[in-house]
C-alpha positions in Angstrom: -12.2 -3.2 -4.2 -13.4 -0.4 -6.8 -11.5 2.5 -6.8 -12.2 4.1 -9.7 -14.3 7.2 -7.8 -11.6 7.2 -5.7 -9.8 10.5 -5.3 -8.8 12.7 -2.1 -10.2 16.0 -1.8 -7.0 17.6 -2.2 -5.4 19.8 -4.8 -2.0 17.5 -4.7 -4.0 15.3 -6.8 -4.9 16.9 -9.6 -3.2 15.0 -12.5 -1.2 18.1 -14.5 0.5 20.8 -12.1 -0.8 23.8 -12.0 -0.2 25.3 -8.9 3.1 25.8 -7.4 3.7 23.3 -4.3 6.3 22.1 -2.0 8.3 20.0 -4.9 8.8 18.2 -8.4 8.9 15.1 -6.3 5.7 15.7 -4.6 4.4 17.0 -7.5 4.8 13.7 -9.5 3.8 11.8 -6.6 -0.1 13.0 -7.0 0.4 12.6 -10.8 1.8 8.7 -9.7 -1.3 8.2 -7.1 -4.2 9.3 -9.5 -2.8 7.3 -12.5 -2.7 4.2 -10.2 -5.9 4.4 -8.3 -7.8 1.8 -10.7 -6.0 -0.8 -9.7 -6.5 -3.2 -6.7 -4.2 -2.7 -3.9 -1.4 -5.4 -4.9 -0.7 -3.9 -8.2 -1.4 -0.3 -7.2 1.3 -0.7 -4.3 3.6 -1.9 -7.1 3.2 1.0 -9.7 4.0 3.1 -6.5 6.9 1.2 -5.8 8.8 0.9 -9.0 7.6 4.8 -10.0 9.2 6.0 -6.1 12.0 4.4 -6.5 13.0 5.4 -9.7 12.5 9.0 -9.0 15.0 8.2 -5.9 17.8 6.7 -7.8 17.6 9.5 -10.2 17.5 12.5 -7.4 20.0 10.4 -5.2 22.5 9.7 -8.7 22.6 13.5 -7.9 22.9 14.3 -4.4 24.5 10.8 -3.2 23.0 11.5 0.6 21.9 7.9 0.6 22.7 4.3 0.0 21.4 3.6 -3.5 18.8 1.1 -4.5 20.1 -0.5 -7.8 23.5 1.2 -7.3 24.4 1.1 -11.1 24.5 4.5 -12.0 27.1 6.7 -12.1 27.2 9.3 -9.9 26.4 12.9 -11.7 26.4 16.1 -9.3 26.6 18.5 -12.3 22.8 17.3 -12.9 19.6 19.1 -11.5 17.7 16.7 -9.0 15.0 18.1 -10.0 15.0 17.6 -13.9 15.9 13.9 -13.0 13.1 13.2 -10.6 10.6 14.8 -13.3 12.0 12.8 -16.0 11.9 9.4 -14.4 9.0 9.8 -12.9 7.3 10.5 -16.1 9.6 7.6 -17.7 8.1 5.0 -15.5 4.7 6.0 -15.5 4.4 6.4 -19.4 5.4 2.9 -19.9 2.7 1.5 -17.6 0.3 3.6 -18.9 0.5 4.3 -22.4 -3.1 5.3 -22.9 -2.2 8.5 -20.5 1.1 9.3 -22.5 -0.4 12.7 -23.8 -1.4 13.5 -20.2 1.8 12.4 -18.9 3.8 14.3 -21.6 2.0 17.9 -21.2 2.9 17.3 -17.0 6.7 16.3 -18.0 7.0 19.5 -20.6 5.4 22.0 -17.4 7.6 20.7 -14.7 10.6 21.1 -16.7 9.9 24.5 -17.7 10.4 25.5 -14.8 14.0 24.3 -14.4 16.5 26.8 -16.0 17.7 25.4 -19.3 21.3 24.4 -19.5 23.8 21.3 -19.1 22.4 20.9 -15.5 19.1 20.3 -16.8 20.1 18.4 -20.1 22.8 16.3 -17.4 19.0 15.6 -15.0 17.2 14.3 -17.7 19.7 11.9 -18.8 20.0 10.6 -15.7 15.9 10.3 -15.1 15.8 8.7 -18.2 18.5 6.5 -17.1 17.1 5.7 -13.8 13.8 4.6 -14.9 15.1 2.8 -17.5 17.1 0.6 -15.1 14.4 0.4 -12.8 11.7 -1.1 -14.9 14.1 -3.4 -16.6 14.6 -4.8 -13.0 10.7 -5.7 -12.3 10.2 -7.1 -16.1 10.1 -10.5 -14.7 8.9 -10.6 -10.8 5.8 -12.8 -11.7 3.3 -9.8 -11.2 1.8 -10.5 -14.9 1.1 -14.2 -14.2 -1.9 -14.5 -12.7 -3.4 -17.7 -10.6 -6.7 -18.2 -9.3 -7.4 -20.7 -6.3 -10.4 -22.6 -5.9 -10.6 -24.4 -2.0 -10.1 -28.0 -2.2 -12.0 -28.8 0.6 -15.3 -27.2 2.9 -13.8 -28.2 6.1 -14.2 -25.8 8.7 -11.7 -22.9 9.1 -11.2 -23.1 5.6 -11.6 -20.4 3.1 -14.4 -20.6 0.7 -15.9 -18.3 -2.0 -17.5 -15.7 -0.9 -21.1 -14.6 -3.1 -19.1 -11.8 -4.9 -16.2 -14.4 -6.0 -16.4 -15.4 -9.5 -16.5 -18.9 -10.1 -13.1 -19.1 -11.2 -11.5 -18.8 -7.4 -9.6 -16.8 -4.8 -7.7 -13.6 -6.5 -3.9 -13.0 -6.4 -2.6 -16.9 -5.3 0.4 -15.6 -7.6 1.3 -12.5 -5.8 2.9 -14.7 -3.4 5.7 -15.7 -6.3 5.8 -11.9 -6.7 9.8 -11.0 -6.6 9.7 -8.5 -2.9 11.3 -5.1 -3.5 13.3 -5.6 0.1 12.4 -8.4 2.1 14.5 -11.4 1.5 11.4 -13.9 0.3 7.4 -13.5 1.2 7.5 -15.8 3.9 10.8 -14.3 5.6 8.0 -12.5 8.0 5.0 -15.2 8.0 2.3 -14.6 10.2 1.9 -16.9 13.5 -0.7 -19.8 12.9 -4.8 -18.4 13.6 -6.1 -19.4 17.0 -7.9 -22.4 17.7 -11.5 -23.1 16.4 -12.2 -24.0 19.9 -10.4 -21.5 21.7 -10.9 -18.6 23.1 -9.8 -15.6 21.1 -11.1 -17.0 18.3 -14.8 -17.4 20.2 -14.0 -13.5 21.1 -13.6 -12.5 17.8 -16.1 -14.6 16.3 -18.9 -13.1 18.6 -17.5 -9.3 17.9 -17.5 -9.5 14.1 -21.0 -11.3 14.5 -22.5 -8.8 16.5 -21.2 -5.2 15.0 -19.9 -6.6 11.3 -23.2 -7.8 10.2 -24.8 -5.2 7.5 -28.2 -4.7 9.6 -26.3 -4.6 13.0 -27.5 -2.1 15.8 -24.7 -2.4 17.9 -22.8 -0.9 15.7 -21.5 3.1 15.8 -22.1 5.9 13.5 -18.5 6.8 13.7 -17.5 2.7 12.8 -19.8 2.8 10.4 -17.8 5.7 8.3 -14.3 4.4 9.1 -15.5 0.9 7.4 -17.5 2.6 4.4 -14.3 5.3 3.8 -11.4 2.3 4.0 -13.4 0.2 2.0 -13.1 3.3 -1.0 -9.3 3.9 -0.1 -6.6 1.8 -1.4 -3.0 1.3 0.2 -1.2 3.5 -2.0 -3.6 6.2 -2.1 -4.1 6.5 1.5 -0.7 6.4 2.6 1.2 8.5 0.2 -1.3 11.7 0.8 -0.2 10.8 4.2 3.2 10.7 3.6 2.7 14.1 1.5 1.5 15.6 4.2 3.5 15.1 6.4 6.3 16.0 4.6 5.1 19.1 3.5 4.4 20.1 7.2 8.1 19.5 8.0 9.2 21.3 5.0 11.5 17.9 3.7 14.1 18.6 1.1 14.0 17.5 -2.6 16.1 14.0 -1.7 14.3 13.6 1.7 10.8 13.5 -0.2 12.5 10.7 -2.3 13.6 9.0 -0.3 10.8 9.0 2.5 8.1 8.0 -0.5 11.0 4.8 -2.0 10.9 3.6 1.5 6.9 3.9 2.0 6.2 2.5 -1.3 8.8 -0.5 -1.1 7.2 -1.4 2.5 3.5 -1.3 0.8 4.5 -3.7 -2.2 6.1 -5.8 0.2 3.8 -6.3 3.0 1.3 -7.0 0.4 3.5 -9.7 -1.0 4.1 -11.0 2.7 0.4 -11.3 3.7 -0.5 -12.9 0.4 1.5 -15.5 0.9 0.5 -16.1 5.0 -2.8 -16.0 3.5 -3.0 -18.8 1.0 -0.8 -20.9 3.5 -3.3 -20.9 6.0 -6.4 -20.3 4.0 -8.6 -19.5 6.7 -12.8 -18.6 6.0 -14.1 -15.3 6.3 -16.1 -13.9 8.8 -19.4 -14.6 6.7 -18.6 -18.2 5.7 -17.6 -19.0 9.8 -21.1 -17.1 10.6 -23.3 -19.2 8.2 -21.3 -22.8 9.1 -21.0 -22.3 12.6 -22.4 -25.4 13.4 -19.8 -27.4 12.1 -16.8 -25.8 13.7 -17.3 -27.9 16.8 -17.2 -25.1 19.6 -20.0 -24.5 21.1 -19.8 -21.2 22.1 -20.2 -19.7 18.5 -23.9 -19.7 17.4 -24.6 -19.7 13.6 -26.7 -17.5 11.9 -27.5 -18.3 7.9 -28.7 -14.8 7.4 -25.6 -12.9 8.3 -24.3 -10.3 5.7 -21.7 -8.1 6.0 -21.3 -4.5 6.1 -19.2 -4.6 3.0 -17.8 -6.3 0.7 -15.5 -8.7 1.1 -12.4 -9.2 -0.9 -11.9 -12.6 -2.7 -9.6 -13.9 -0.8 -9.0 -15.6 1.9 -8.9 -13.8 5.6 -6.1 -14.1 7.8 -4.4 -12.0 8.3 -5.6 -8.8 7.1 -4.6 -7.1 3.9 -4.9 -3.9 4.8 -3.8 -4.0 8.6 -0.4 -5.4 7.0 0.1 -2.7 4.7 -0.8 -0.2 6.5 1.0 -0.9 9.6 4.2 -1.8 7.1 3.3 2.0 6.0 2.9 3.5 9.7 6.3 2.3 10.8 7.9 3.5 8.1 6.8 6.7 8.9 7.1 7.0 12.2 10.9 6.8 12.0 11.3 9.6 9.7 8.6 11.9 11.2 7.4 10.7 14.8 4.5 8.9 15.9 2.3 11.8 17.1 1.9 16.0 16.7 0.9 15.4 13.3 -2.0 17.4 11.5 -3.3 14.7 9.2 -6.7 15.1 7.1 -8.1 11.7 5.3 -11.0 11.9 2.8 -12.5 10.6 -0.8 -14.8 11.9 -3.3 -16.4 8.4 -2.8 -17.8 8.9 0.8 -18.6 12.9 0.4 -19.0 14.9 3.2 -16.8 12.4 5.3 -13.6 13.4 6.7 -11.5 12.2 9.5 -8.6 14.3 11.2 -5.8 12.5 13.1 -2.8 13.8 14.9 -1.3 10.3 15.8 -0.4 7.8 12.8 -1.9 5.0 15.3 -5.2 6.5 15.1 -5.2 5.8 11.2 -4.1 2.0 11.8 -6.8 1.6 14.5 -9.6 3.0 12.4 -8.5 1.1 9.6 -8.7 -2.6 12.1 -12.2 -1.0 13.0 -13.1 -0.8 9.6 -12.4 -4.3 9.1 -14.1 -5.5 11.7 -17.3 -3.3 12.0 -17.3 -4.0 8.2 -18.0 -7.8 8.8 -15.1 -8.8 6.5 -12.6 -9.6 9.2 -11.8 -10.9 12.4 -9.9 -9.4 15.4 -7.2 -11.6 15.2 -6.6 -11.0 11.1 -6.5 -7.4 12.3 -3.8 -8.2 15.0 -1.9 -11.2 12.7 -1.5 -8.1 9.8 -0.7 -5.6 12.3 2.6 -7.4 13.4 3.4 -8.8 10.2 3.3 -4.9 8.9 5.2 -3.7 11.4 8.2 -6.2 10.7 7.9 -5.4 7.2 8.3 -1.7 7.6 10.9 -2.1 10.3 13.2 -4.4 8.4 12.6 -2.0 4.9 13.9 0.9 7.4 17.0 -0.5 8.6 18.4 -2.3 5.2 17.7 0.2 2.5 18.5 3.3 1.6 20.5 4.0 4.6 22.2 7.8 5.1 26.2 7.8 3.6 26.9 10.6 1.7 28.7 9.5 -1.8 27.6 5.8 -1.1 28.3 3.4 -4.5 27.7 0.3 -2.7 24.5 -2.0 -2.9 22.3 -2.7 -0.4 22.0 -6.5 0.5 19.2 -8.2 1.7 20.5 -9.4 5.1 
């Protein structure tokens, strides 16, 4: 996925503050979003992660309203939040980024000029520094930086094969599996249910769907489908659903340590689903939509009808297809946040300077998720029942991050476990 035009028409993204908004927290957020924005989803989820959580032990080190994640730092209440969160944001990001460290530096120097000088700000900065510090020492070896490739080692049918834009040297992100999860226990603890049947069913219904409104010269298919599938395709995990989150909590007016932890919690469900659904999808390795179009004749049900010429709407990742990528995240991302704010009477705007003119409105979080499994589809690139095998496997992710980390307990010191 190319994200590098990506970027929401919204003035929480613009990289150095210079408007007065809700909080530092928020603030650094956007800075955090647009710096990671380049980056396919797995690794962009990631950055979010380890930058969100950072800035939460360093505001909750302060404020102690919640469990804490690493639980190693002492406790500090003489400190400003606020002068922590700044500094370990900043801390985090400048060591992923080095080539933005001038950028990154003039943001740090105008946030914390407007924090009062004096040992509460000296005391927050220490503890940022401390926090971040802590934070990236713990993700120096989760297997992120060791990249495999996978090429199939068969053509039987169901199985995933390249697809024209994969390079010759295989499947992307086989490792991400191995990747160390921020909460879940291991990346199979929530493993998606086998696919259906060649011969079956659901997967006849879902062939014939995809077939008939996924392919790129389709008539059968709606303007409105048409946009959700060309603006999802621009949007990445991390981008989507932190403006989300931001808006959201801007609307309810969420303190300083809410905002922390609401984004640790949303970030730490992202990284993980997209650990989870890598590993479901190299277990079961099942084709694309394209592949099961073109070699229909081979999958020995005769109610699927091949069609050589078939092309998707979009592109399709390299990778194979069940479940869905983004339905996992982004269902992992939904319940998270409809614990802490609701599932509906929301006020919700989605756009990106890749897909001008296009904006959608929702005032239900479900709305997003079902646009974003209409995207899929109507895009060609996946099949009902990927959409349906991410969408529960996101849904236990986010519910299990919920429950088991960073629970309310004022003046907490204890770790969390992953039970």
């Amino acid at each position: 996925m190319k994200t590098r035009t990506l970027a929401f028409v919204c003035a929480a993204l613009t990289l150095i503050p210079g408007m007065a908004r809700a909080d530092v927290v928020l603030d650094w957020n956007a800075i955090m979003v647009r710096l990671v924005q380049d980056q396919p989803p797995p690794n962009m989820n990631r950055f979010a992660a380890i930058t969100q959580l950072a800035v939460f032990e360093a505001v909750n080190t302060v404020t102690g309203e919640y469990r804490p994640y690493l639980g190693t730092s002492t406790p500090a209440r003489a400190a400003s939040a606020d002068a922590a969160a700044v500094t370990a944001a900043h801390r985090v990001l400048r060591h992923y980024f080095p080539d933005r460290a001038a950028v990154l530096d003039d943001a740090r120097a105008r946030s914390l000029a407007s924090i009062p000088n004096g040992p509460a700000k000296v005391n927050g900065i220490s503890v940022g520094e401390d926090a971040a510090a802590q934070m990236i020492a713990a993700r120096s070896n989760d297997g992120a930086d060791s990249p495999e490739s996978y090429l199939p080692p068969s053509t039987q049918p169901g199985q995933w094969q390249l697809t024209p834009d994969c390079p010759s040297t295989g499947g992307f992100f086989l490792h991400w599996r191995k990747v160390t999860p921020f909460a879940i226990r291991r990346a199979d603890q929530f493993r998606s249910e086998p696919p259906p049947a060649l011969k079956g069913w659901r997967y006849t219904r879902d062939y014939n769907e995809v077939k008939n409104v996924g392919a790129r010269d389709s008539n059968e298919r709606p303007e409105s489908r048409a946009n959700v599938a060309r603006l999802y395709a621009a949007v990445g995990d991390a981008v989507l659903w932190n403006h989300v989150a931001t808006q959201l909590a801007a609307a309810r007016r969420s303190s300083l340590s809410q905002n922390a932890r609401t984004l640790a919690l949303l970030n730490m469900a992202l990284s993980d689903a997209g650990v989870a659904v890598m590993d479901t999808k190299y277990h079961y390795n099942v084709w694309r939509p394209e592949t099961a179009i073109h070699e229909a004749a081979s999958d020995a049900n005769e109610r699927t009808e091949p069609d050589p010429s078939y092309e998707p709407f979009i592109v399709a990742p390299c990778f194979p297809s069940y479940p869905s990528g983004h339905a996992s995240t982004s269902y992992a991302a939904r319940e998270v946040l409809e614990r802490i704010f609701g599932s509906r009477g929301h006020s919700v705007v989605v756009s990106s300077a890749a897909e001008p003119g296009l904006t959608l409105k929702y005032t239900r979080l479900k709305e997003i998720t079902s646009d974003i499994d209409d995207a899929r589809i109507y895009g060609g690139i996946h099949f009902r029942f990927d959409q349906e095998g991410g969408a529960e496997q996101g849904r236990n992710v986010g519910s299990y991050v919920y429950a088991n980390w960073l629970r309310p307990g004022r003046d907490c010191t204890c770790d969390n476990t992953r039970d």
